[in-house]
N, C-alpha and C positions, 0 to 999 in steps of 0.2 A: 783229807780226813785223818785224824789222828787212831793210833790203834793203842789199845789199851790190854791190860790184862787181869786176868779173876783167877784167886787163890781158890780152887777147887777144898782143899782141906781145911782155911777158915773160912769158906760158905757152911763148909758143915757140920763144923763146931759149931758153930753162930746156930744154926738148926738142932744143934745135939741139945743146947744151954734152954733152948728155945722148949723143947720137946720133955725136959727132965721135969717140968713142973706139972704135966698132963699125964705123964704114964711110967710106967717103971722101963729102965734099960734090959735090952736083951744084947746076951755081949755077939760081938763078930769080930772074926780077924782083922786085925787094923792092919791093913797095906797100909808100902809105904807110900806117904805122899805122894800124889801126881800132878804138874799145874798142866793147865792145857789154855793155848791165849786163842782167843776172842778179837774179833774184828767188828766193827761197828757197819751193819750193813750198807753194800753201796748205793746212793737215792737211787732209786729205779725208777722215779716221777716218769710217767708215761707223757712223751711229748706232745702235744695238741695241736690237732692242726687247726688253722683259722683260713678265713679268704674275705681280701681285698677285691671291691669288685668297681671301676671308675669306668664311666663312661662319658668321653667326651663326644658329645652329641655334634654330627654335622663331620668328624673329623674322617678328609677321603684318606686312606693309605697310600697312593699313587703320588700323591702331593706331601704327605708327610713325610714318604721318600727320598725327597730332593732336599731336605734338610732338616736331618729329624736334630732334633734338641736335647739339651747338654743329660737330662735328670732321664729322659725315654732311653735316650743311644748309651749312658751310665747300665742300666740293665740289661741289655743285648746279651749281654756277655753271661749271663744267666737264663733266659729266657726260649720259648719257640714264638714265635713270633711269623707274624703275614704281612706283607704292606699290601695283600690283594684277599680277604679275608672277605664272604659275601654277607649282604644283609638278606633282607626277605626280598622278594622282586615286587612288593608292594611296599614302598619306602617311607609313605606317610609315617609321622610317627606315632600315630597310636599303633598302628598296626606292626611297626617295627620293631616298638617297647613289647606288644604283644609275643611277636616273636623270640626275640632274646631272653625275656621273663620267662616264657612254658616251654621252649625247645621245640614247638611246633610252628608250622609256617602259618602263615594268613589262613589258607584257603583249609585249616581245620579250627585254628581256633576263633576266626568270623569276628574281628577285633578291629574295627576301621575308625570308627568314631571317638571323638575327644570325651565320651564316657565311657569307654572301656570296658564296655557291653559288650555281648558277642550279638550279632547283627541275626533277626532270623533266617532261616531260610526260607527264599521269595516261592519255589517252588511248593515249600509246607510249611507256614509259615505257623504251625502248631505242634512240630514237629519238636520231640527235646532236644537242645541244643548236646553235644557232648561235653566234658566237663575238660579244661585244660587248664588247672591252676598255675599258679608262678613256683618259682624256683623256695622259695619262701612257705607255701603251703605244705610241699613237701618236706620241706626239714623240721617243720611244726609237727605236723605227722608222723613222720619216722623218728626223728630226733628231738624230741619236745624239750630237752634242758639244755640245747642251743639258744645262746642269744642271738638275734638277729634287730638287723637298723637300718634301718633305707633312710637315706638322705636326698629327696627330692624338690624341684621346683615346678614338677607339673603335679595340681592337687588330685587330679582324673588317675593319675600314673599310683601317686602316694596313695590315697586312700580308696583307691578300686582297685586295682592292679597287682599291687605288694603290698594290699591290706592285711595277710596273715603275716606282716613283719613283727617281729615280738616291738619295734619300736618305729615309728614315723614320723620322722620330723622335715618340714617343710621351709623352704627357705626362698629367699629372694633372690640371690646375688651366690655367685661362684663366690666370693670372698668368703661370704657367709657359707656356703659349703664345707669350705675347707676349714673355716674356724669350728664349725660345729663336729669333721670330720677326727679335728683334733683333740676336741673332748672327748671322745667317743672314745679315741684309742689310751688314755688313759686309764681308760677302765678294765680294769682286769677280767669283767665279764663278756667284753667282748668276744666272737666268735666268728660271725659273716655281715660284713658291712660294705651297704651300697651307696655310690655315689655318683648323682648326675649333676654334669657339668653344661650349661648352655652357650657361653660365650662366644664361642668358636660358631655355634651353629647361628648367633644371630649375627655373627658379623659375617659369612658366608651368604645369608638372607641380605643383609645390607651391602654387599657388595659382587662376591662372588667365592663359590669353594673352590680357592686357587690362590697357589703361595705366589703369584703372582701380585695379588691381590695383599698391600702392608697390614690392612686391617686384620683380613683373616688369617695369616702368617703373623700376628703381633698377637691375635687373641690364643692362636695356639702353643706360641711361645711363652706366653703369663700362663697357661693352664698346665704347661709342661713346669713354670715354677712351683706352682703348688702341690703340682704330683712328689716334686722335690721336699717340701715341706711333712708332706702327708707321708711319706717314706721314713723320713728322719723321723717323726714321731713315732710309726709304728717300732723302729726298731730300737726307740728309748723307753720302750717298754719293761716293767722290772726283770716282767719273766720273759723274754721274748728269746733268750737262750734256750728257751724248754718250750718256744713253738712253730711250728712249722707254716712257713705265712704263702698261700698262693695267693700272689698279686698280680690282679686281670685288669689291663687296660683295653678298652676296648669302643667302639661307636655303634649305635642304635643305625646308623644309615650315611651313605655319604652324602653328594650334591654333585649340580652339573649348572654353568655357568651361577644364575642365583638361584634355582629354585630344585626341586628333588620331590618324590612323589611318586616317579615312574617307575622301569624296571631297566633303566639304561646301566651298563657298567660303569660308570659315574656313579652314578648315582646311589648303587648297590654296593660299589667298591669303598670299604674300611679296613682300620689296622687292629688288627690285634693282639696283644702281648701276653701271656703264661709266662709270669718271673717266678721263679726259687732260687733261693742261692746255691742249691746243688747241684741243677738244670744246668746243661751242658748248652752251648750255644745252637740253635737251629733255626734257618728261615727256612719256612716251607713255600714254596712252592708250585703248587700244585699244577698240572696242565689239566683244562675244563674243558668237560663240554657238558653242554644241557642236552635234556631227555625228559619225554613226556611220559608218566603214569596211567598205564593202564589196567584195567579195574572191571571187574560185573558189565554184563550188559542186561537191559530190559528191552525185551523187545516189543513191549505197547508204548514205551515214551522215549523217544529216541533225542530227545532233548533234559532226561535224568542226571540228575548232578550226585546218582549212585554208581556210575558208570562212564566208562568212556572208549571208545574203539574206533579206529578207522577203515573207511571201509564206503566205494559209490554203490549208491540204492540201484541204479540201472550200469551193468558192465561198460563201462568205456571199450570204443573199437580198438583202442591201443592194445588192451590188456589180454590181448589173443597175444603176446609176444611173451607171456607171462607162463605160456603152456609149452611143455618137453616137446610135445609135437611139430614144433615149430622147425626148430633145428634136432633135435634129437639129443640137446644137452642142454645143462641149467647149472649153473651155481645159485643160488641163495645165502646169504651174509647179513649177521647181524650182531650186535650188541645189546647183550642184557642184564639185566641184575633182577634177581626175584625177591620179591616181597615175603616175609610169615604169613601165614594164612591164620584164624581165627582162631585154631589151637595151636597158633605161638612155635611154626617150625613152617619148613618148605616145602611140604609134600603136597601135590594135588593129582586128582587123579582126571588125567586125559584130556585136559583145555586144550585146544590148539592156539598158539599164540603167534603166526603167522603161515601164512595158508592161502590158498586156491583150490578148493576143493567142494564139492556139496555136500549134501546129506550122507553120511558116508556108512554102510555097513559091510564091513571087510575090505574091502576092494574098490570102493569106489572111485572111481579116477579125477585124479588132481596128483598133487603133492600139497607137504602141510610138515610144518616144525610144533609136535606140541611135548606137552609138559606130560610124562607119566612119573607118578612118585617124585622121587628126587633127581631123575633124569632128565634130559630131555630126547627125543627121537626124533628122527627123520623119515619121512612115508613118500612114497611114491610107488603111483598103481596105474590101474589101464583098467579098470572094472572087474575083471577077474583071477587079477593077479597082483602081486604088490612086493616089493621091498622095504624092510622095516627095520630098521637098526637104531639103536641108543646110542650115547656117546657117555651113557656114565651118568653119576650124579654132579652136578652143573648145578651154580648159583645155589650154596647149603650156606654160605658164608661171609654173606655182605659183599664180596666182591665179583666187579663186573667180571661178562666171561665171552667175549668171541663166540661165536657157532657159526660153522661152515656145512652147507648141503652141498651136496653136486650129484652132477647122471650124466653119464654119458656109457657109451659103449666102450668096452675095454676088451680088444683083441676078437672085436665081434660083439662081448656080451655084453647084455645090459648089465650096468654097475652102477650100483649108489655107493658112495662113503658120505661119511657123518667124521666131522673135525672140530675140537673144544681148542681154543687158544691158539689155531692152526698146525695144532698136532691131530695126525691119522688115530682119531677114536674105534672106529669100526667100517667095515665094509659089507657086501653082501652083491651076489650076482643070481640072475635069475634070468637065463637062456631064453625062458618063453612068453618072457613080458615082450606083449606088443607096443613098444615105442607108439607109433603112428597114434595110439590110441591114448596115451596119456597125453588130455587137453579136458577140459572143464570151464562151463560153462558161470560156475559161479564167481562172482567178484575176488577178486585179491582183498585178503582181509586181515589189517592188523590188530591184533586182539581176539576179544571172544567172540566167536559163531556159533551163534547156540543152536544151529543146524547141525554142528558137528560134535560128534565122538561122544558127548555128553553134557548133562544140565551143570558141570561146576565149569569154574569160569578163574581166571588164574590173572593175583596182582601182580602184575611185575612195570620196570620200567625199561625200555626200548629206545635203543638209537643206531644211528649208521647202518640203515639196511641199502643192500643193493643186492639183484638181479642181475646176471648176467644170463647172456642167452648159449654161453659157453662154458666147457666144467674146466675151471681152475685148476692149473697144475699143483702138485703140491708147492713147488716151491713160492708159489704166486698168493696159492692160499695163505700159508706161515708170513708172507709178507703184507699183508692183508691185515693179519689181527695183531701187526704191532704198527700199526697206525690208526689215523681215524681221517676219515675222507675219502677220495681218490684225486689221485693226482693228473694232473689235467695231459701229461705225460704217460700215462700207462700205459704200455705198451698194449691190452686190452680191450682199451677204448671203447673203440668202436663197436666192441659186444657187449658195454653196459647199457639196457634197455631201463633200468630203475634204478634209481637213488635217491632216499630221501633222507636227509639228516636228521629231522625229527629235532632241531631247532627254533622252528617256525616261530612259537610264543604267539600262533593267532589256533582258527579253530579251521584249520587245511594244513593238509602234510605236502610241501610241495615238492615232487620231482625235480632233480636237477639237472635229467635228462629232459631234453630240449625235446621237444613233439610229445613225449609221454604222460600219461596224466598223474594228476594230483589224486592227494582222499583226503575227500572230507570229513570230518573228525563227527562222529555220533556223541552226546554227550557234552560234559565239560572239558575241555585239556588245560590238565594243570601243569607245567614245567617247571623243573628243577635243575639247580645248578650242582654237578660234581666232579669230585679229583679222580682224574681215572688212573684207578687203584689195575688196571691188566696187570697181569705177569711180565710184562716186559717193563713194566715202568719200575722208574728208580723209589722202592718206599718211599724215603723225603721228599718225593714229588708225588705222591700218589695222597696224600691228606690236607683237603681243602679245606680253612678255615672257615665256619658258617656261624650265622647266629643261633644258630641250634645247638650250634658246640656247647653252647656256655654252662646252662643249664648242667649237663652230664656232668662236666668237667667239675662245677662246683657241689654236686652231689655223691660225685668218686671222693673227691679230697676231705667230704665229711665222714666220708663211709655211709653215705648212705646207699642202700640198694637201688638200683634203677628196675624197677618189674616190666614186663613186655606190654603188659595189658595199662601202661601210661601213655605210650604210643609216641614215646618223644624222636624225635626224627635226629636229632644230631648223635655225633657219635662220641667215644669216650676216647679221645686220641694220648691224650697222657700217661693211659696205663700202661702204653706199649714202653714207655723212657722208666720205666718204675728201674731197671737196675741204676738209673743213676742217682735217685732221691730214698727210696728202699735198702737201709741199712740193717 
């Protein structure tokens, strides 16, 4: 930019000369001239972000693994990136477009069928469905002078699904994709542009999703050309120096042999990419495990899809092993992550969320981990006496969190501690509790009992519980919550009376201890897949890629707000790398 200069003293002649035909002069000391230079401002054109959003439909990550292609593996080097990245555990693809489009899984947005209807509920089948829009409604919404263009081949997908696209155009053929993908980004009004690609997924159908297979490895290497083509256009853009392009590649769902559908990791397993060119290289990931969601219970319809708890209707003889009475010590262990509650934070007041206990006023004898506020506590009584300690506020923050119970006697006395991450949160002793008498009659119960402490009832999700019939040293504890399992080795062993992973994916929680029993699940069990985010885990391993991601990720990158009360289930993992695209 050139810089120029302006004569202060003939600006104002020019204005004197200018001025003597309007009014008479009034005289003033004439200083002497002064120039003073002038720069032509610098463009401050605020940079624009835009988002690329491809989906090659059918493509597994595991398989594109073993030899990813020249224009995919060309961005690496930019990008975060999954080759183990989850779809929904309902794979069909309406229900998996579902998912990726509203950032909710199936079993809220009710999305199975090739009209992309939300299915009613069988239970009340008058009931209002809730509203889960696409990613597209919302930017209409919040952002109305965004352009938007979906480029589709399913017309159920196009004109139901991403009907609030400012544009939808329909195609036959991935060639025709990409050619029409290509006009699109000439246009300077571009802003979020989507595109689905099927080739891959019907030569997977005709043969198998496996680069074994030349077909399905030849259709995803022509589809990795175009992605190549589709690049070079975006970035032959006039302005594309003054915008900021998130480029998402990613799959609706994978496959297993030919066919996909199920909830297999095959079949769930896809790749997914977050390219910028200031994005630092990252493959995430993540170590998983699933956990089922627990929720309200009603106790007149114990088959409510408002609810869900585990828990047998008549006590099993096993679950007298479950009581302090037995040996006169107990650990309890589990993994949790808590839900917001209806005003949109973590607070509830007094759910038990895993328990052996009755109807309980003050004392009642059992033990029981529930939720006070932003806490959680640990209880254990004998009917007229009781030890009660908190461990602090637990699960305020999205991330999982360990809890450890235990009792035994210490140096004679009875002693409880309460442990968050298998650190000593608190302790308490109480000389006159009668051991012998802490045992209860009512069921081991995972989730709500609305026999106990109170009528609210606490969302959270739960896994890796075990019982042990003995209190965990600390160092055994602290080794405990940076794993997940037990090992078939532990020195312990033999005193774990319960374990249930809470893996299952049917409707019983099954013990993994051998003779002890199962529970059966009250309700619906929904499961989900996650990155376990504990404190011992390395961050870059702790963020699972999902098809819920998407949604967030491309409503951060417009700035649009995400509000709580949308309910979308994925999370916003880009904003954590802002120092490297954030200038």
């Amino acid at each position: 930019m050139k810089n120029f200069k302006l004569n202060i003293q003939s600006i104002c002649m020019a204005l004197a000369v200018l001025g003597a035909g309007f009014t008479s002069c009034t005289k003033y000391l004439d200083p002497d001239p002064t120039y003073e230079e002038y720069e032509l401002p610098v463009d401050t054109t605020l940079v624009s972000r835009k988002v690329l959003l491809i989906s090659i439909d059918g493509l597994v990550g595991n398989e594109l693994k073993k030899d990813v292609p020249a224009n995919i593996k060309g961005m690496l080097d930019n990008s975060k990136y999954s080759y183990e990245s989850i779809a929904d555990e309902n794979t069909s693809d309406p229900a998996s477009w579902a998912t990726l489009m509203t950032g909710v899984s199936h079993n809220k947005h009710n999305i199975s069928s090739e009209s992309y209807i939300p299915a009613p509920n069988p239970n009340n089948p008058h009931e209002n469905e809730a509203f889960y829009p696409s990613v597209f409604y919302r930017i209409l919404e919040q952002a109305p002078s965004k352009n938007t263009t979906a480029i589709t081949q399913d017309q159920g997908l196009g004109n139901v699904l991403l009907m609030d696209a400012g544009e939808n155009i329909l195609t036959n053929t991935d060639e025709q994709t990409r050619d029409k993908a290509i006009e699109e980004l000439k246009k300077n009004s571009t802003d979020v542009l989507f595109l689905q690609f099927t080739s891959a997924l019907k030569a997977g159908k005709n043969s198998s999703f496996s680069f074994d297979s030349p077909e399905y490895k030849e259709a995803v290497s022509k589809l990795d050309g175009f992605i190549g083509e589709i690049k070079k256009a975006m970035e032959a853009r006039p302005n594309f120096r003054k915008e900021e392009w998130l480029f998402i590649v990613t799959s609706n769902h994978g496959g297993i042999e030919d066919g996909y559908g199920g909830s297999s990791f095959q079949e769930r397993n896809t790749f997914t990419l977050y390219h910028n060119k200031l994005f630092k290289e990252l493959e995430l990931r993540a170590d998983m495990f699933v956990a089922p969601r627990f929720y309200g219970y009603d106790l007149d319809n114990i088959n409510t899809d408002k609810a869900m708890r585990g828990r047998n209707t008549t006590v099993a003889p096993e679950e007298v092993n479950y009581n302090v009475n037995r040996t006169g010590e107990i650990t309890v262990e589990a993994k949790i992550k808590i839900n917001k509650n209806a005003s949109g934070n973590y607070s509830y007041s007094w759910p038990p969320f895993l328990s052996k206990v009755a109807a309980r006023s003050g004392s009642t004898t059992g033990w029981s981990l529930f939720r006070s506020g932003n806490n959680v506590n640990f209880f254990v009584a004998d009917g007229s006496d009781k030890i009660e300690i908190t461990g602090g506020p637990v699960g305020v923050d999205e991330v999982w969190t360990h809890i450890t119970g235990t009792f035994s006697r210490v140096d004679g006395v009875p002693t409880g501690k309460f442990y968050v991450n298998g650190t000593l949160a608190s302790s308490d002793k109480k000389p006159l509790l009668n051991v012998g008498n802490i045992a209860s009659t009512s069921p081991l119960t995972f989730g709500y009992q609305q026999e106990v402490f109170s009528t609210a009832y606490l969302d959270f999700y739960m896994t890796d519980v075990h019982i042990w019939n003995v209190a965990l040293t600390d160092a055994e504890v602290l080794e405990n919550a940076r794993r997940i399992g037990v090992p078939a080795d532990h020195p312990r062993i033999k005193n774990l009376v319960g374990y249930w992973a809470l893996d299952d994916g049917e409707n019983v929680f099954k013990n993994k201890v051998a003779g002890m029993p199962n529970l059966p699940v009250w309700g619906k069990a929904s499961y989900n897949v996650f990155g376990n985010n504990l404190p011992y885990v390395d961050p870059a391993k702790a963020i699972l890629i999902k098809s819920q991601d998407v949604m967030p990720q491309v409503l951060y990158w417009m700035h649009v707000n995400v509000r709580d009360n949308w309910g979308l289930e994925g999370q916003n993992f880009l904003k954590n790398y802002e120092i490297e695209f954030l200038k």
